[in-house]
N, C-alpha and C positions, 0 to 999 in steps of 0.2 A: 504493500500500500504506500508504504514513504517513498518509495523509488518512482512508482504511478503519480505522486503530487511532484515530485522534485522534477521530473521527466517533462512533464504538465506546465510547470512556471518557467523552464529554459525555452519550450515552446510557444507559452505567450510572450517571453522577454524577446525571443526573436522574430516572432509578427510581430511587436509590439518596433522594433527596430528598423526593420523593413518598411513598416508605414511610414514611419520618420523619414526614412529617406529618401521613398520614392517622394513626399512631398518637399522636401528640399530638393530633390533634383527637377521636378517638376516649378518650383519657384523659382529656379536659376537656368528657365526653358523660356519662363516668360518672357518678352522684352517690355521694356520699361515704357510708357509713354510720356515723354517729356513735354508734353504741352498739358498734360494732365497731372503728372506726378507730384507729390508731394518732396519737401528737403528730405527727409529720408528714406526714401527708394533713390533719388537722385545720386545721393552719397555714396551709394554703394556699388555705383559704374568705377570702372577704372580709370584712376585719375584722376576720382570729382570726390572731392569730402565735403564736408560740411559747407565749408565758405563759399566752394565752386558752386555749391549745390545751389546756395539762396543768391548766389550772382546770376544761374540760370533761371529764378525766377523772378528774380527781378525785372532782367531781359525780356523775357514772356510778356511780362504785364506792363513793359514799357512800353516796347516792339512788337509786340504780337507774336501771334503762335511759330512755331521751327518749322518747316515744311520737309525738313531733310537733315541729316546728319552734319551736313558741312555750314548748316547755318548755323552751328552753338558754335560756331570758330567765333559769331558775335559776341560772346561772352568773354571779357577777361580776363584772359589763364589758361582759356581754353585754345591749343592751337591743333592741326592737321596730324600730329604725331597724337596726341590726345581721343580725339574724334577716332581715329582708326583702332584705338584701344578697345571702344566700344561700340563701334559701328553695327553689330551685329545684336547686340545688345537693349537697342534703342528702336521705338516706333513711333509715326505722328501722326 
């Protein structure tokens, strides 16, 4: 019977793991929408922390919406080696 419970809780500890990471890998499938997103989804592109972050939305609401990748070159700090960091990463 102890061997049947102990058997029993490595088996839910690893569903239990598995669910975890299929949705962490499923979170880091999404791409971000940066005309939408808040400072922290923003932050966590490569390349953009916290400051980049609220510099992007600044941007937005000054300038209006990104239509593309290469328009957050308008923000900056943000240049062409940056943008390619995340290019794939990013929707509008």
């Amino acid at each position: 019977m102890k061997g049947n419970v102990h058997g029993a809780a490595i088996g839910l500890m690893l569903c239990v793991l598995l669910a975890l990471s299929s949705a962490a890998q499923a979170q880091e499938l999404a791409p971000i929408n940066v005309n939408t997103a808040n400072a922290e989804l923003l932050a966590e592109l490569p390349g953009v922390g916290p400051s980049r972050a609220e510099a992007i939305i600044e941007e937005r609401e000054a300038n209006g919406s990104f239509e593309s990748a290469d328009d957050l070159t308008r923000v900056s700090g943000i240049g062409p080696v940056t943008v390619e960091a995340f290019r794939d990463q990013v929707e509008f």
